[in-house]
C-alpha positions, 0 to 999 in steps of 0.5 A: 505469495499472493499477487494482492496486497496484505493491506490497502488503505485509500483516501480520496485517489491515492492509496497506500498498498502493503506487500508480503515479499519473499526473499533468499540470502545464504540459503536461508528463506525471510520476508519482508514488507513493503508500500506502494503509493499511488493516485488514480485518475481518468485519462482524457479518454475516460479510462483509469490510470495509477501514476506514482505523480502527486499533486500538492493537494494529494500530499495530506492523503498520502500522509494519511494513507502512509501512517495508516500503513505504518501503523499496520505494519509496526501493530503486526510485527509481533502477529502473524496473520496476512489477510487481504483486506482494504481500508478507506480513510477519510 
């Protein structure tokens, strides 16, 4: 399993990230996926942070980022293909 997420899509500074996760139940091996959701920002010394903390004005990119990763995920049920790659929305 990679470190990277199958997909990313960001709007503004909160993205929503796609991962593969690997599981073992029984003996038998499955996967699964999952998202994270995140805002970026610059602390008071200039250096990038992620925080899962939203503002209100935040909530309708979530939204957006959120349905965006749905939309991947339910699309790709049926297709087997996990290419990393980053979408931005606007």
């Amino acid at each position: 399993m990679s470190n990277k997420p199958i997909k990313k899509y960001s709007a503004g500074a909160v993205s929503a990230s796609v991962w593969e996760n690997e599981n073992e139940k029984d003996g038998k091996k499955y996967s699964f996926q999952t998202v994270s959701l995140e805002r970026c920002y610059k602390d008071k010394d200039s250096n990038w942070q992620n925080t899962s903390s939203l503002r209100v004005a935040d909530l309708p990119k979530a939204m957006l980022v959120l349905q965006k990763a749905y939309e991947f995920l339910a699309m790709s049920r049926e297709h087997d293909g996990n290419v990393v790659a980053e979408e931005v929305v606007e």
